[in-house]
C-alpha positions, 0 to 999 in steps of 0.5 A: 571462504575467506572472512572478508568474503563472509562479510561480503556476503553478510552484507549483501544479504542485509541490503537485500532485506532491508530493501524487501523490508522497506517495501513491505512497511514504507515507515519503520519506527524503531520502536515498533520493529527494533530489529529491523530499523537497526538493520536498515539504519546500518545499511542505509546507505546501499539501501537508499542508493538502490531505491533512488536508482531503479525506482527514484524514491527517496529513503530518509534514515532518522537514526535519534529519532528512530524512524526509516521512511520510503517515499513510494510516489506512483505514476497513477493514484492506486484506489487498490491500497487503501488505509485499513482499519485495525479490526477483524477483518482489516476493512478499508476507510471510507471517505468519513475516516480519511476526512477525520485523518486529515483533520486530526493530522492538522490539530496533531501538528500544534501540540506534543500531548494531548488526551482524547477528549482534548483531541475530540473537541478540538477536531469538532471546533475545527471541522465545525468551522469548515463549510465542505467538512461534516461537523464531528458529532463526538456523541455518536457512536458511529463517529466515535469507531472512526475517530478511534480507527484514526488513532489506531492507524496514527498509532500504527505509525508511530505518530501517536504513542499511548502514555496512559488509558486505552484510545478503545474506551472512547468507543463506549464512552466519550469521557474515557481518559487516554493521554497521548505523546505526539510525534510531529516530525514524524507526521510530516513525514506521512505525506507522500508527494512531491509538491506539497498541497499548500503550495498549489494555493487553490481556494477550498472551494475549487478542490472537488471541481478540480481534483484529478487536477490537483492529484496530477500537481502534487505528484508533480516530480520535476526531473523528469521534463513532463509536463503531462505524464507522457513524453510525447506530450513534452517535446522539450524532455531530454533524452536523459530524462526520457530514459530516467523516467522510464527505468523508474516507472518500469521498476516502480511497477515491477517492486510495487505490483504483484506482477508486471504484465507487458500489455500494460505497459506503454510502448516505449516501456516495453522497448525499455524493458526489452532492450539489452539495458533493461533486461541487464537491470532486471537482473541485477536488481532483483538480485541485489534485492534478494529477489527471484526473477520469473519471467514468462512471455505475457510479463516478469514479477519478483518473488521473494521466497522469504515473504519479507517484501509485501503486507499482503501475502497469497496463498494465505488463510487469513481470511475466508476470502483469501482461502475462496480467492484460492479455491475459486481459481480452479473454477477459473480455466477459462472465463466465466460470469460471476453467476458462475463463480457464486454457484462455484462459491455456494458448492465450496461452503457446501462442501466445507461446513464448518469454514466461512460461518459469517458468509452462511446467511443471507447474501453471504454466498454473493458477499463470499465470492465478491470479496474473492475476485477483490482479492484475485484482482488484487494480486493481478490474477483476474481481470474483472469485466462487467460481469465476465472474470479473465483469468490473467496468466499468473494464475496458472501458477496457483492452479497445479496443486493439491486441493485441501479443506480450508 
């Protein structure tokens, strides 16, 4: 093989990764993942060509300010991918931590250090002088934990960097020092959305009565001719941009979900994907993103053997409810009632003492099996109904395998 062949392939093999890197972690931070972003910035350029081709997301590369952002916009808000905490068991924010992010995101843009206690009291005044913002109450403890999770996440993206102290103190005891070194730049950069909020110019007060509303401007994106979110309800669309919006909503599924099921698909999305252009795409993107494409009858998905291209990775054992979600599949040949699967989840901690031992008390078995099927829907291998479970067909691909202890 000749050297220029070697390169050739040494190339295609980076852009791949890259591609499958900035999936998994939308905003890279050279700091944080040196090796990575390096790898990005060399390649941006493939990179961002095809992300804005098959999914119409923009890549921004900061090469001095170290950092690579993907801009990831969806058709439809997804509750499944909340913020997590950074805990033992990575738990979801509740409204009272997103509530903070925003205000602590606000006092963050106007200076570039700060302490803790600095920030805590500005983040009182500020939500003190808002009518719809509960007061942040710094002696609290309860308050404190979502205020520090907040700085965790911040800190996790590179928006915040610890100069001296440890932001967990602050937990036990409000005059704990922490000085910390603000990246603003790179908090502007946090917001997904192609209509910035402050240009809707709607007073406060109309927020929650209009909210679904507001969620369908900001994500607003004006090439495509939609007025609604659907063609049909936007006569005037072009043919151009009826056929850009469909690769891209059709791609932005496939990279972003775990599997793509055709009944989910819009008629025109199925046609789309069917016809001899989108099956020559399908192809070569997951070829160009070091992808495997499966593709059955009831839908396709990419895999990606090396585990680069997703945050959340099943089969996995790191956590008892991921290793339930696994075993609790073999009880899922044909649909069953979560009666049954808590049954199913009561004979497995009988069977495997000593695993699970926070789910051993009370309520644990209904906690255990909850948290299972979270996990199963998750990942688009059961649909959930009422109180029926289905299992979706890219289950069968966990179920023919050697059953071991957790």
């Amino acid at each position: 093989m000749s050297l220029t062949n070697q390169l050739v392939i040494a190339e295609r093999e980076e852009v791949a990764r890259g591609i499958r890197a900035m999936l998994a972690t939308p905003l890279i931070g050279e700091r944080g993942s040196p090796e990575t972003f390096d790898l990005v910035r060399r390649r941006r350029e493939p990179i961002r060509q095809w992300f804005d081709y098959y999914c119409g997301w923009t890549l921004t590369v900061e090469p001095r300010l170290g950092y690579a952002r993907l801009v990831k916009v969806r058709a439809a808000a997804d509750p499944s991918r909340p913020a997590r905490r950074l805990r033992s068991g990575r738990p979801a924010f509740d409204r009272r931590r997103y509530v903070l992010l925003c205000v602590v995101a606000a006092e963050l843009l106007t200076v570039p250090v700060t302490t803790i206690g600095l920030l805590a009291d500005r983040v009182a005044r500020a939500s003190s002088a808002d009518d719809l913002v509960t007061t942040f109450d710094v002696t609290a403890r309860a308050e404190r934990i979502a205020f520090v999770d907040v700085l965790h996440l911040l800190e996790s993206y590179g928006v915040l960097s610890v100069a001296d102290g440890d932001a967990e103190s602050f937990v036990d005891d409000a005059r704990a020092k922490a000085l910390f070194r603000v990246d603003a730049t790179l908090l502007l950069r946090l917001l997904a959305a192609p209509v910035g909020p402050s240009r809707l110019a709607v007073p406060a007060d109309d927020v929650v009565l209009r909210f679904e509303e507001l969620l369908d401007a900001v994500s607003y994106e004006q090439r495509y001719g939609l007025s609604s979110g659907r063609h049909e309800d936007t006569p005037s669309a072009s043919d151009v941009q009826r056929n850009l919006w469909l690769r891209h909503a059709v791609f932005r599924r496939l990279v972003d979900d775990p599997v793509l099921y055709f009944g989910e698909l819009t008629a025109e999305e199925r046609a789309y994907l069917g016809s001899p252009t989108g099956r020559q795409l399908l192809r070569r993107a997951a070829e160009q993103g070091g992808f495997v494409l499966e593709e059955r009858a009831e839908g396709v998905l990419l895999v990606d053997v090396d585990g680069l291209a997703t945050d959340e990775k099943f089969p996995d054992d790191g956590s008892n409810a991921k290793v339930a979600a696994l075993l609790l599949l073999d009880a899922l040949d044909e649909p069953r009632t979560t009666d049954y699967l808590q049954k199913a989840t009561a004979k497995l901690l009988k069977r495997f003492p000593r695993w699970a031992r926070t789910h051993r008390g009370k309520d644990g078995v209904r906690r255990l099996t909850v948290d299972a099927l979270a996990v199963l829907r998750s990942f688009g291998l059961v649909r959930v109904e009422a109180e029926l479970v289905r299992p979706l067909p890219a289950a069968a691909r966990y179920t023919d395998r050697n059953e071991e202890a957790p």
